[in-house]
N, C-alpha and C positions, 0 to 999 in steps of 0.2 A: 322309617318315616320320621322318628324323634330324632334322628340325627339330624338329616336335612332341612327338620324346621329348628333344631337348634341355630342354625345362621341366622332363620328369622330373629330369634331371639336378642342373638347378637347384632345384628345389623339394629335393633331399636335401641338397646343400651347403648351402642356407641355410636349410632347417629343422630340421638334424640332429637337434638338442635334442630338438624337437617329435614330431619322427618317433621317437625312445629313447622319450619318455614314453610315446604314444600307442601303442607297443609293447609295452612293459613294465607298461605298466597294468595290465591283465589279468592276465597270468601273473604278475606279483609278489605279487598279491593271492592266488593261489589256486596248490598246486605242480602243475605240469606231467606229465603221464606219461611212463614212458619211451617211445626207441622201438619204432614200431609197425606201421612200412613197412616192408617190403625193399627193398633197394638193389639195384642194378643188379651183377650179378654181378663186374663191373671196377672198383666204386669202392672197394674193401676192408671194414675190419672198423674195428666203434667202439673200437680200441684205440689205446692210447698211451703211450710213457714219464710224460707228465706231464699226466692227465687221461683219458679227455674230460673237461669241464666245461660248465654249460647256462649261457649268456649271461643267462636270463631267472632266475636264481637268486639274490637278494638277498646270501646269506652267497658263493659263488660270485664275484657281481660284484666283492664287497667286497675277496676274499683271494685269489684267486688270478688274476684279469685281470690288474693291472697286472706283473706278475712278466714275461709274454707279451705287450704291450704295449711294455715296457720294450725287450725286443731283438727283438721280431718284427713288430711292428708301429708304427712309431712315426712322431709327425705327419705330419715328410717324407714319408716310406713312401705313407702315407695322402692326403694331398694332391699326391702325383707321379702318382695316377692320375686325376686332373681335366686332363693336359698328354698330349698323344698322341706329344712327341719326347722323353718323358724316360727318362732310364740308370737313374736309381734301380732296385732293385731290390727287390719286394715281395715278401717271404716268408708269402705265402698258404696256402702248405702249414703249416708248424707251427703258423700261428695257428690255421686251420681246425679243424687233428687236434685241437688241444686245448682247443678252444671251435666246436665245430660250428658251433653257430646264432649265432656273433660278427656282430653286423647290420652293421655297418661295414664289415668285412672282406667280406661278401658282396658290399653295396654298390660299394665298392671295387673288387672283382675284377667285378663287372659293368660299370664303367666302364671299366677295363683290357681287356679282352675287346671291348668297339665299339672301341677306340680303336688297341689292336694285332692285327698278321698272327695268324694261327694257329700259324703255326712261330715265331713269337715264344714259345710257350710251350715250358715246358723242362723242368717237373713231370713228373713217371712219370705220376703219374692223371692224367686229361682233366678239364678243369678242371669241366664241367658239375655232375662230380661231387659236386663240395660242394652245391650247391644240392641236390640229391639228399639229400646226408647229412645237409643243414639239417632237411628235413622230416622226412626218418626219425628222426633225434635226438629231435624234439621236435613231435611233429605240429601241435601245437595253438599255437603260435608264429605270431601273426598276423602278424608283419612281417616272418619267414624267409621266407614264405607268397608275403606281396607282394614280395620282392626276388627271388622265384622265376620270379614272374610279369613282373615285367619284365623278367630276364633273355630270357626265353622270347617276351615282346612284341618284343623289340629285334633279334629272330632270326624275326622273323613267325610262328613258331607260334603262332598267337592262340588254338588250341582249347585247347591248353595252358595256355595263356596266364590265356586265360577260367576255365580252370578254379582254377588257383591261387587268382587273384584273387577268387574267388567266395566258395572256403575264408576266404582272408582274412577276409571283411568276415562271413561267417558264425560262425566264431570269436567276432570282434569289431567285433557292429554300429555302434560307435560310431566306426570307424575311417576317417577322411577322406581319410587317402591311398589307402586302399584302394577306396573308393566312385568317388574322383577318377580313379586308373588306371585303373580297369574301366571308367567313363564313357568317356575315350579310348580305347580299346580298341575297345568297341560303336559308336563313330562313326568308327574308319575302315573297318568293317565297314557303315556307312549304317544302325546298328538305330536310328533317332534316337528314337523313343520312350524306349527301354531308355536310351539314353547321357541323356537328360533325367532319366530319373527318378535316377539315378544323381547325375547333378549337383545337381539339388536335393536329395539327402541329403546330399553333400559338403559344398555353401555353407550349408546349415542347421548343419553341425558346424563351420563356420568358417571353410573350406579357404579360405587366401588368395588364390592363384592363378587367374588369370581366363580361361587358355589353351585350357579346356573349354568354357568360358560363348561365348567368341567363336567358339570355333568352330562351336559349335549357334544361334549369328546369325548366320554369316557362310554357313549351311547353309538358315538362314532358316526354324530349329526350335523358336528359344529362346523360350519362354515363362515368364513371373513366376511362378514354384509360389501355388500358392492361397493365400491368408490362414486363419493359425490362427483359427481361432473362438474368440470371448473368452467367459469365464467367465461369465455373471450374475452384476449386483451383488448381493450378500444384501442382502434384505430382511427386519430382525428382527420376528420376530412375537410378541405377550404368551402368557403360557401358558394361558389359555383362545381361543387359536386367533384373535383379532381382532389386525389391523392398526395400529400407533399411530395416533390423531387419529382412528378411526372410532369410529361411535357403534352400540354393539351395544343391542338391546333390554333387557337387565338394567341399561343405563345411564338410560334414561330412568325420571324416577319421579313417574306419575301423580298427580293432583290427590285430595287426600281427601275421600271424600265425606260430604257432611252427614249426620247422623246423623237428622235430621226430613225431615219432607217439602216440597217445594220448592214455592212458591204464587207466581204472578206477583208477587205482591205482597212478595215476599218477596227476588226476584233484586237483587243489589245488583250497579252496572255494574265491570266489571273495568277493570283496570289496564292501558294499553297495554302489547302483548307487547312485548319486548326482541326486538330482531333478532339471532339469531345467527351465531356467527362460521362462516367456510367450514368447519370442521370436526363443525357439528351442536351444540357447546356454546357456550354463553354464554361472554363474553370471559374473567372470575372463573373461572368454574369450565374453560375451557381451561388458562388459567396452572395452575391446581391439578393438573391432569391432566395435562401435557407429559409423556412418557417420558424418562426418565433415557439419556442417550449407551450406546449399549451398547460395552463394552471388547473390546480385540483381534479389532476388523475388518479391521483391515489385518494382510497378509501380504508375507513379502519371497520372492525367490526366488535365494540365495544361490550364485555355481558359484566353488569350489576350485582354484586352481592349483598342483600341485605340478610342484617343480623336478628337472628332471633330474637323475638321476647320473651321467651319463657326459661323461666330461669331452673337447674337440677335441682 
C-alpha cells in the first residue's frame, strides 16, 4: 500500500503547479460559499487573530498569503515534510487557522503525518482536524476534498475515503488527480471495472502518471477506452437542396419542338451526341457550372493554458 501511495506522493511534488491550477480553476472562476458542515466538536471554531482566509480567493491569495507564508510556512518548512528524519519544524497550526483550505499546507501535513509517530505531534488539536476544517471552511473546494481523501486513503479508511473523493471529482469533473486517486482506491478494493472507468477519465484529461494504467495490466483489466467518434465531413449543399456536380431535372433543357408537322421526308439526320462528362453535363457547360470553394470549412479546436499563481 505505502508503495502505491508513494506515486501519490510524487505525483504532488512534481506537479504542484498542476495540482493549484486544476484546483483553483473552478473556485476562482466563481465565489465559494461559506462554511456549511459541522465540525467535530474538538476541532474548535473558525476564529482567529489574523483571518480565517479562503485559499481559493483571488484578492485573498494576492494580499494576505504571503504575510503567513513568510514566517509560517516557508519552502524549508514545506520540503522537510518529503524527509521522514527531519528537526525542522512546521507550524501547521497558524497557517491552517488562518487559511484553512491552504492546499500545500494540508498536503504537507499529510505527508508529515505517514512519515512521523503520533506522539511526534505536539499541537493541542489533533491534527485530523484540519482536514475537517478544510471542508467545513469551504465545502466546495475540490482539492481540500482530494487531500482529505488521501489523507483518509493513507490511514485505510477507504469508505471515507471514496467518499471525499467522489465529492471532489463531482465538484469538479474535469479534475484528473481526483479521477486518478479514486481509480486507485477502487483497485485495491478489486472494483476493476469502476477503477477502469476512472482511469480512462484521468488519462483522457491528461493525467501523466502511469501507476494506475499498470496496475489494471498487471491485474490483466486494462483495456484501450473506445475511440471517439469522428464528426462527418460536411457536405455543402446549393440552396435548392441539389448536391454540387449533380444533374437536377430543372438542369436539363429539352429539344424545341418544330412548329409544323414532321413527315419522313422531312427528318433531317442529327449530329452525333457529345459524350458526357461523369457528372451528367457536357465538358463546356461542367466548367461553367463548377461550385465556387465554399469558405470557413475548417475548424480548429483551441485548449488554454493558464499559469499558476502559487509560487514553490
Amino acid at each position: 500500500m505505502h508503495t502505491r501511495l508513494r506515486g501519490l506522493d510524487w505525483a504532488f511534488g512534481r506537479r504542484l503547479a498542476t495540482l493549484m491550477l486544476t484546483g483553483l480553476a473552478l473556485t476562482l472562476a466563481t465565489p465559494t460559499p461559506g462554511h456549511a458542515e459541522e465540525l467535530p466538536p474538538d476541532c474548535g471554531e473558525f476564529t482567529n487573530s489574523y483571518g480565517p482566509f479562503d485559499y481559493t480567493n483571488p484578492d485573498h491569495f494576492a494580499h494576505k498569503l504571503s504575510i503567513v507564508e513568510k514566517f509560517h510556512f516557508r519552502p524549508e518548512q514545506e520540503l522537510s515534510t518529503y524527509k521522514p528524519n527531519s528537526k525542522v519544524k512546521v507550524d501547521f497550526g497558524y497557517t491552517l487557522r488562518a487559511f484553512p483550505n491552504h492546499h500545500r499546507a494540508l498536503m504537507a501535513l499529510a505527508r508529515w503525518l505517514k512519515l512521523h509517530k503520533p506522539e511526534d505531534w505536539t499541537s493541542e488539536m489533533r491534527p485530523e482536524c484540519y482536514f475537517y476544517r478544510a471542508v467545513a471552511w469551504r465545502p466546495r473546494d475540490a482539492v481540500s476534498r482530494m487531500i482529505f481523501g488521501y489523507y483518509l486513503h493513507q490511514n485505510q479508511r477507504l469508505n471515507e475515503a471514496e467518499a471525499q473523493y467522489r465529492m471532489a471529482v463531482q465538484i469538479q469533473p474535469d479534475y484528473a488527480e481526483g479521477h486518478y486517486n479514486l481509480g486507485l482506491l477502487l483497485a485495491d478494493q478489486k472494483r476493476w471495472p469502476e477503477s477502469l472507468a476512472e482511469a480512462h477519465r484521468a488519462y483522457e484529461l491528461k493525467y501523466p502518471l502511469p501507476g494506475l494504467k499498470n496496475r489494471l495490466i498487471a491485474a490483466k483489466v486494462w483495456t484501450e477506452p473506445a475511440p471517439i467518434a469522428k464528426t462527418p465531413a460536411f457536405e455543402p449543399v446549393s440552396p435548392d437542396g441539389v448536391l454540387p456536380g449533380a444533374v437536377s431535372p430543372e438542369t436539363v433543357v429539352p429539344e424545341a419542338a418544330s412548329p409544323q408537322a414532321v413527315t419522313p421526308e422531312s427528318v433531317v439526320p442529327k449530329p452525333a451526341v457529345t459524350e458526357l462528362a461523369p457528372t451528367g453535363l457536357a465538358p463546356t457547360e461542367r466548367a461553367a457550372t463548377k461550385p465556387a470553394p465554399t469558405e470557413g470549412s475548417a475548424s480548429t479546436n483551441a485548449t488554454t493554458d493558464t499559469p499558476t499563481p502559487t509560487p514553490l
